[in-house]
N, C-alpha and C positions, 0 to 999 in steps of 0.2 A: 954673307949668310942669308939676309935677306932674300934676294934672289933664288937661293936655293928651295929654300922654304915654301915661295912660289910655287918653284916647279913640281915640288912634294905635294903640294897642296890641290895641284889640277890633278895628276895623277890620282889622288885618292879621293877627289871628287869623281872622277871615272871609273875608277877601281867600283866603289859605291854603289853606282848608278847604273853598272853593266849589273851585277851581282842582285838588287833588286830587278832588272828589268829579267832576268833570266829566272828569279823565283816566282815573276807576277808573268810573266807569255812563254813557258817553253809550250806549253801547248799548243797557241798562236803561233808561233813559228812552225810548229811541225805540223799545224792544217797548212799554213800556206806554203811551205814544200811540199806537202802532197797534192796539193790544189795546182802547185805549176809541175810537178811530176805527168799528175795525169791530163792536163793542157797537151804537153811534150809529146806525152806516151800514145796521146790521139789526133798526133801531128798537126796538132796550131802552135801559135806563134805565143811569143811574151811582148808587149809591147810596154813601154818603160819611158815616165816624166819624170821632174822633177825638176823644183824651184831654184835659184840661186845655184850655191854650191852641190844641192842635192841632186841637179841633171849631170852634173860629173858623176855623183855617185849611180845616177841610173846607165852611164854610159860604162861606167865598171864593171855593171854587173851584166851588161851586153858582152862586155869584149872575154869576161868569163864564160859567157854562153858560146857566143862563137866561135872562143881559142879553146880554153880549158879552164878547170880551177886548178885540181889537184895532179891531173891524169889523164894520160893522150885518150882522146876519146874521139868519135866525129862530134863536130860543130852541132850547136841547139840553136833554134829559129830565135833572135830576140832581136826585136829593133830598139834603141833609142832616140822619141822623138826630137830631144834635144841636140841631137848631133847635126841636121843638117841645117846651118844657119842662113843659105837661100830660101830655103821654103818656110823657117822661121819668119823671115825679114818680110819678106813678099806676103804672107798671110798678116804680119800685123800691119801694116803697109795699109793692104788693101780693105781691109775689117779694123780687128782691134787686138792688142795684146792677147786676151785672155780667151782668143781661140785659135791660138797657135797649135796647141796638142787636137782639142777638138774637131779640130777639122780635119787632122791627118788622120785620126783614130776612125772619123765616118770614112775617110778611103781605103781604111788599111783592113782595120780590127773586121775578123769575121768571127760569126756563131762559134766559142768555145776556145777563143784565144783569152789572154788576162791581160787585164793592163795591171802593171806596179808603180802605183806613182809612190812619191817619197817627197816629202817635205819638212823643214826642220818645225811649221806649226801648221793650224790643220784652215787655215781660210783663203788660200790663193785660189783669185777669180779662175785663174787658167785651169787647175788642176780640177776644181768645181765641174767644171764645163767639160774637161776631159773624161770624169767619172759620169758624168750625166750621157755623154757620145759612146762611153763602153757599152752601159744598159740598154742606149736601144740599138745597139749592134748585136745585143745576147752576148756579150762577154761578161768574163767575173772582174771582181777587184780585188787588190790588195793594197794597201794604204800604210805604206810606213810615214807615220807625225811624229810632233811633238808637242808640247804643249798641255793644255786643260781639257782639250775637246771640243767639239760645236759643228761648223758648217760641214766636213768630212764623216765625221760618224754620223751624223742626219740623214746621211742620202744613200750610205750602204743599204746594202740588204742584208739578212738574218747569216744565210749561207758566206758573205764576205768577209774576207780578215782586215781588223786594224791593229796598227802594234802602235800604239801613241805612246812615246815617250816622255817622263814624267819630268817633265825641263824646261824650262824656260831659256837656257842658254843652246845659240844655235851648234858652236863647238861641239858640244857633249852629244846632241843628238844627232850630229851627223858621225862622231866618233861610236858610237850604239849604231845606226844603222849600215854604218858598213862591216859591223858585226855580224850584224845581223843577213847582210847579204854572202858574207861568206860562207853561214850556217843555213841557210838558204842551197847556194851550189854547193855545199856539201851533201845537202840529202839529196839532191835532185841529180849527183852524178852516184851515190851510193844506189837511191833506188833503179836508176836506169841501166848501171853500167856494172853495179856490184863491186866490191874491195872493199878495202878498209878506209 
């Protein structure tokens, strides 16, 4: 029974935690579906990091851009910088960890793409450094964190989305933000493509 109780008790730790986070950013969320709608709609790219376990979640939300989410569609531009781990290896190699993102972002990112970075809290050097290489590319942001706040809401701009998660545990805020990327490719193949 023990055990059971557990499992009840993460569950409605998340139940919780989605249910606040959805009364405190549906707005936030629906700027930055619109903000990568019209990226798309004026054919640039998404360009997508994330920490840890969260560059799996950035590469998810790639492979929904390039396949689908809900509905055959043609393919959306998204790269994720986590996914190629020679040119990961070879930049920290030759520099340092925490310009892995950054340095692809200055080859890639042009005027009017987004980057999405994602992280379960909001201070990795990399990610810093990535959002610092989108702005003088003239790209926007979008920052899904978690945590209290600090060195990532510091460096946005006014026009930027942050969806910071109010968590301390990394579980839950990566279970919120792949929520949140769903509700994401949903607006963005509703506004593009139309349906339900």
């Amino acid at each position: 029974m023990e055990l059971q109780q557990r499992i009840i008790a993460h569950f409605h730790q998340s139940l919780d935690l989605k249910a606040h986070v959805i009364e405190s950013f549906a707005d936030h969320i629906v700027q930055a579906g619109e903000q990568l709608f019209h990226c798309l709609a004026g054919e640039h790219k998404i360009l997508t990091c994330g920490t840890g376990g969260s560059a799996a979640l950035a590469q998810h939300f790639c492979a929904l851009m390039l396949n689908r989410y809900q509905h055959e569609r043609p393919g959306l531009p998204a790269i994720a910088l986590g996914a190629d781990s020679a040119t990961l290896i070879a930049i920290a190699e030759d520099t340092h960890f925490s310009d892995v993102y950054s340095k692809q972002i200055r080859a890639l990112g042009q005027p009017g793409d987004i980057l999405l970075t994602l992280s379960p809290d909001d201070r990795p050097a990399s990610l810093i450094q990535a959002i610092q290489a989108a702005h003088e590319r003239g790209m926007t942001v979008i920052a899904l964190c978690g945590g209290e706040g600090g060195d990532i809401a510091a460096i946005l701009t006014q026009e930027e989305v942050e969806i910071r998660i109010p968590s301390s545990s990394a579980a839950l805020v990566h279970e919120v933000h792949l929520l949140i990327i769903h509700a994401l490719c949903d607006l963005i193949e509703h506004q593009l493509f139309g349906g339900n």
